[in-house]
N, C-alpha and C positions, 0 to 999 in steps of 0.2 A: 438382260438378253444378250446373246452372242452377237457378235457382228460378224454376218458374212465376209469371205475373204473374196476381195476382187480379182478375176482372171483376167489372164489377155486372152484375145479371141483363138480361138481354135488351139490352146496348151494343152487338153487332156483329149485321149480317141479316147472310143465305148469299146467294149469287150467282144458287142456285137458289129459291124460296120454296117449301119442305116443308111439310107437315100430318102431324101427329103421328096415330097412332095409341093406342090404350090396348089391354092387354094383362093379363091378370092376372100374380103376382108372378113374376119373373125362374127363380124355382124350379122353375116349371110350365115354361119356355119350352123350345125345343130345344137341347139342349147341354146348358144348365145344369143336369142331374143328373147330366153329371160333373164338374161345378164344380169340385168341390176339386182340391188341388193333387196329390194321390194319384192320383185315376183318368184324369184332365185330362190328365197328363204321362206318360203311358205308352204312345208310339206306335202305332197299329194296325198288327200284323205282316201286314198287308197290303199296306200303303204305305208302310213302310218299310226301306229295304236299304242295310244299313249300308254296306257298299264302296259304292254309287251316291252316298249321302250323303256321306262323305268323298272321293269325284272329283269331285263337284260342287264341294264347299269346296275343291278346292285349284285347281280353274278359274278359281275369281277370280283367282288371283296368275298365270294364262299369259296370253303375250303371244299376241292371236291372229293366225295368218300373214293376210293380202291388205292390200288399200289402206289407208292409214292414213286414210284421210279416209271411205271408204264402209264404216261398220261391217254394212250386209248383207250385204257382199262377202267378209265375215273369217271365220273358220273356226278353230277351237280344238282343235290336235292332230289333222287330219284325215286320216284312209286314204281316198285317190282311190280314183276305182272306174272301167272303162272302160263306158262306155254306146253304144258304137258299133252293138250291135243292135237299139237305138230311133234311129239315125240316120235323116232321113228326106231325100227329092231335094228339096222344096220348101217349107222351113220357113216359108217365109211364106204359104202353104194352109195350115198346120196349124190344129188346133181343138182348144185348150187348153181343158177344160170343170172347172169348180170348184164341189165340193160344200161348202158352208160351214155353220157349226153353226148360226149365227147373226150378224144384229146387234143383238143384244138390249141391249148395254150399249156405253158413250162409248168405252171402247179398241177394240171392235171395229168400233165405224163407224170409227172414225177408221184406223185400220189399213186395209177394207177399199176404202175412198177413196182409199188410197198405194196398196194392191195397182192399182186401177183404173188410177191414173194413170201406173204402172210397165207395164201393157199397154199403155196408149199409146202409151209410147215405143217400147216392143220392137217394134209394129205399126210404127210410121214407120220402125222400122231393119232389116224383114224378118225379127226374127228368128220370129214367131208370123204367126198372121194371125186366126182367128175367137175369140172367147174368151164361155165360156157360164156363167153361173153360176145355182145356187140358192141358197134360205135355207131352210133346218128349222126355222127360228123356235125354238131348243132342242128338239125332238122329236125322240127316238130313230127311233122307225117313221118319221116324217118324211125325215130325212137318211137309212136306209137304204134307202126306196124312190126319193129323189133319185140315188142311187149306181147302182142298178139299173136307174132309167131311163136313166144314162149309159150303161148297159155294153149296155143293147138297144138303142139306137141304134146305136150300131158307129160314130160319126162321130166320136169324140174321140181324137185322138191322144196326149193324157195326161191322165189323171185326177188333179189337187190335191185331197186332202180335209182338212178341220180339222176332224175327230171332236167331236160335242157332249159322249159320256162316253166312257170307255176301253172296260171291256170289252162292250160292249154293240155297240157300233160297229164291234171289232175281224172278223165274222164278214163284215161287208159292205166292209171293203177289200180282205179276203182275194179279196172275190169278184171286185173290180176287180182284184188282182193278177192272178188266173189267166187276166183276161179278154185278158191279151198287150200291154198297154198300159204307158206308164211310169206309174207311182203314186207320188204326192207326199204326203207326208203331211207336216202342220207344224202350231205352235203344241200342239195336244194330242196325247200318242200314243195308241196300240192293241199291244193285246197282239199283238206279231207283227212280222216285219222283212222282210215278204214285199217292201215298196216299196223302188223304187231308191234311192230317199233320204229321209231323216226332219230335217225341218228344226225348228230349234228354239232359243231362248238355252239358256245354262247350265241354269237348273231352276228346279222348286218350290222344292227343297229349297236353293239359293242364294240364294233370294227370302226364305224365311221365316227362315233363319239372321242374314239382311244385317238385317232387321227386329228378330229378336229381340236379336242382340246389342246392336241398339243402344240399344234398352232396358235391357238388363243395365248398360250402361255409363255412362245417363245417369239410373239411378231409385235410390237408395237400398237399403240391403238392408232386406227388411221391405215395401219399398213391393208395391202391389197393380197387379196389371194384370189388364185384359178382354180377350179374344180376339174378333174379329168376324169370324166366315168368312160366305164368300156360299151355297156348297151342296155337299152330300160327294158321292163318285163319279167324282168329276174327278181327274186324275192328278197334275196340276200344285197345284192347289188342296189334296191330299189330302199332297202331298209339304209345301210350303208349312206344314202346319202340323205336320207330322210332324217338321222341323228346329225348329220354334219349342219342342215339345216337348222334343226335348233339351238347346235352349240352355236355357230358363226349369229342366228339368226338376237342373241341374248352378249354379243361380245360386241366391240368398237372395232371391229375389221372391214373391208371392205371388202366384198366377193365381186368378184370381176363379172361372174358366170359361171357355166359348165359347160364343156364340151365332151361330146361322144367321138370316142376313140377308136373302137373295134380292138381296142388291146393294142394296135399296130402301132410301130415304134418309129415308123418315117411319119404317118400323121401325128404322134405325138408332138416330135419335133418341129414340126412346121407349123403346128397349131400355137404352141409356146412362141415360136418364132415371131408370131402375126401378132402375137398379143403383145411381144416385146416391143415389137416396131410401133407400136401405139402407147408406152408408158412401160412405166414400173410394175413389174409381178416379185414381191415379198415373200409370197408362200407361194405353195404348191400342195393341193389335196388330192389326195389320188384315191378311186374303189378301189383299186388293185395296182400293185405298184411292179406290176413285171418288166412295164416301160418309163419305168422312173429314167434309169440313166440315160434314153432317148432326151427324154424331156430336159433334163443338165445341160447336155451337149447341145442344145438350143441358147442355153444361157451363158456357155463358153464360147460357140459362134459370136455371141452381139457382143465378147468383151463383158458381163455383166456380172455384178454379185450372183452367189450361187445362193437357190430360197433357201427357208426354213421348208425341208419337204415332209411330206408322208407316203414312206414307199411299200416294201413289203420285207418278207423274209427271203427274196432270193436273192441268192449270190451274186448275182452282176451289181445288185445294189446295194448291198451289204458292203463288197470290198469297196465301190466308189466311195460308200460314204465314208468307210475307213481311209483311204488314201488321199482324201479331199478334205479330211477332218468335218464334215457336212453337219450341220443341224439337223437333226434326225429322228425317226422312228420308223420304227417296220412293226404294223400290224399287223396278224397274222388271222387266217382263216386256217388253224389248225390241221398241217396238211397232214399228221399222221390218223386222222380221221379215215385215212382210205382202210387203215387195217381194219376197224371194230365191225364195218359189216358183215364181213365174212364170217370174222369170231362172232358175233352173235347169229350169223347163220347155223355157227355148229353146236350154241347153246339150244336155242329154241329146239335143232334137229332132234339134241337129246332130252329137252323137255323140261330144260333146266329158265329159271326165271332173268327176266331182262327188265331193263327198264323201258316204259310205254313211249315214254321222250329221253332220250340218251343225251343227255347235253353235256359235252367235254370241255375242259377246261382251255382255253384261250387268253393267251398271256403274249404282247405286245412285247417284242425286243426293244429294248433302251440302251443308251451309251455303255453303258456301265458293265451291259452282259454279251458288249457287240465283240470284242475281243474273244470271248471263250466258244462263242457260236463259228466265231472264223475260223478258230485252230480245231474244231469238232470236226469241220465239213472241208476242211484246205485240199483234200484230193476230190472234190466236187465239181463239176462244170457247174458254170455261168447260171443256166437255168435251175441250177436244182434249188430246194427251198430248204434251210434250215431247219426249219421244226420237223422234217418229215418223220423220225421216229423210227427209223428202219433200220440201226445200228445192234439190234442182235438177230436179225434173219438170215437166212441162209443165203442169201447170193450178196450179200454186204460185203465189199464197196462194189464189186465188179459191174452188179447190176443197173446200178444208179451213174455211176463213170460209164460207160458202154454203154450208154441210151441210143 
């Protein structure tokens, strides 16, 4: 195992400048009353299904069929499906209209920036032509009356949705299903398989596995880890920690808990901070690691070893881990995933076959490949995410620099 290197308190600033908030003790907070490692580690038979969970883990090891070089074009074990009844005379009239959950946080701008620049092209190549989008800003009622507004205009010839929470959302795609249109769904599902295709990486549940294990492998037995999720309800998020549960719940580690973040990088820190002031934190598990480097700088404030973390693929914590030397992994949720809805809105358009579940390849950053991801993305800001995939489109770099 590596040994963390010890800091003096407050030697490294973050990329972002956070403000702590205070909080009373960690005990009181959300999650951490079921801290311990008894109620912590006991999946909710909600979210979790064990066949899905063991197909996810063994996705990692398939090769997935298409281009070797455009991983949104790859597909993991796919059954085709004909869509020649949404084939249309003039795909480049069409009006591809997209309900989005949000851009509330750095993967999703950055994602919905590639989406953008991925209708560009399609537009200059005829395969679309109008393209209309909203944001829910996260709001349930939000996004389902954005949905509804699509479906009473009658002008869009395929509906993309990326659902804010699962089942909440699940009744207003149904509606767009029945309204005769093609229906996209991606990144998050909905309870339902009414759409022609459901795009998506591997999972939650290969996200939080990839995370925990690496944990297991690189902490000691005995050692303590913190969970930091962003918010429950979400499928992806819900699965995500549902495998961390079973790795941690089959390992000799000790989970401290979980606490709910809202993604925000001053609660991050001052949650880390509470938990320091009561003991040692070894690991660091994160659903989504955009406020990793918050959470560090909690542990250069107390003076303390930096954990064994699990962050993400974005650049604020990519380069810390590179300059910190950090024990590390960056899981990824595939963010070049925003391009394939589009492109298969312009296949189905032309009646050409898709797969019923698109499931894209998701491949974890490791030490080994943290160097060549750096120098790819070095004119990137802070927020943007690595894998985003956006490096032959048309507004490449300017679009993604210039957010």
């Amino acid at each position: 195992m590596r040994v963390p290197r010890v800091l003096l308190a407050g030697a490294a600033s973050l990329t972002l400048v956070l403000t702590a908030c205070t909080t009373d003790d960690p005990e009181g907070a959300p999650g951490a009353a079921d801290g311990g490692q008894e109620g912590s580690l006991t999946p909710d038979a909600e979210w979790f299904d064990q066949a899905e969970f063991d197909t996810q883990l063994a996705q990692r090891d398939i090769t997935p069929e298409g281009p070797e070089d455009e991983p949104w074009m790859q597909a993991i074990e796919p059954e085709w499906i004909d869509t020649s009844e949404f084939a249309i005379d003039d795909p480049e009239d069409a009006t591809v209209c997209f309900s989005n959950a949000s851009v509330s946080n750095p993967w999703r701008v950055t994602g919905f920036i590639t989406m953008e620049q991925q209708v560009e092209e399609l537009v200059e190549e005829g395969r679309i032509g109008d393209f209309r989008s909203s944001d829910a800003a996260d709001d349930d009622n939000q996004q389902i009356s954005d949905i509804q507004a699509f479906v009473d205009a009658g002008d869009c010839d395929a509906i993309i949705i990326s659902p804010s929470t699962t089942a909440t959302l699940t009744p207003a795609v149904e509606t767009a299903c029945e309204s005769g249109v093609p229906v996209i769904v991606f990144d998050r599902g909905v309870n339902s398989d009414c759409m022609v295709t459901f795009i998506h990486p591997i999972g939650g549940y290969a996200y939080g596995a990839d995370a925990a294990d690496f944990l297991v492998e690189n902490l000691d037995p005995g050692s303590t880890v913190l969970a930091l999720r962003i918010l429950p309800g979400v499928d992806v998020l819900e699965h995500r920690w549902a495998a961390a549960q079973q790795v941690f719940g089959e390992s000799e580690l000790e989970v401290l808990g979980f606490e709910f973040t809202e993604g925000d990088g001053a609660q991050i820190k001052d949650l880390v901070s509470q938990h320091l002031q009561r003991g040692d934190v070894d690991g660091i598990w994160m659903d989504a690691g955009d406020g990793a480097v918050a959470g560090l700088e909690a542990f250069e404030d107390a003076g303390r070893p930096y954990p064994v973390i699990s962050g993400e693929d974005e650049l604020s914590f990519m380069r810390k881990w590179d300059e910190e030397d950090l024990t590390a992994i960056a899981p990824v949720y595939s963010n070049f995933q925003w391009r394939t809805p589009v492109i298969a809105a312009g296949m189905i358009l032309a009646g050409e076959e898709v797969p019923a579940e698109w499931v894209l390849p998701q491949e974890p950053i490791r030490e080994d490949e943290l160097d060549d991801y750096l120098e790819r993305n070095s004119a990137m800001p802070s927020l943007h995410y690595a894998k985003f995939g956006g490096e032959d489109l048309p507004g490449f770099p300017e679009a993604w620099v210039d957010r």
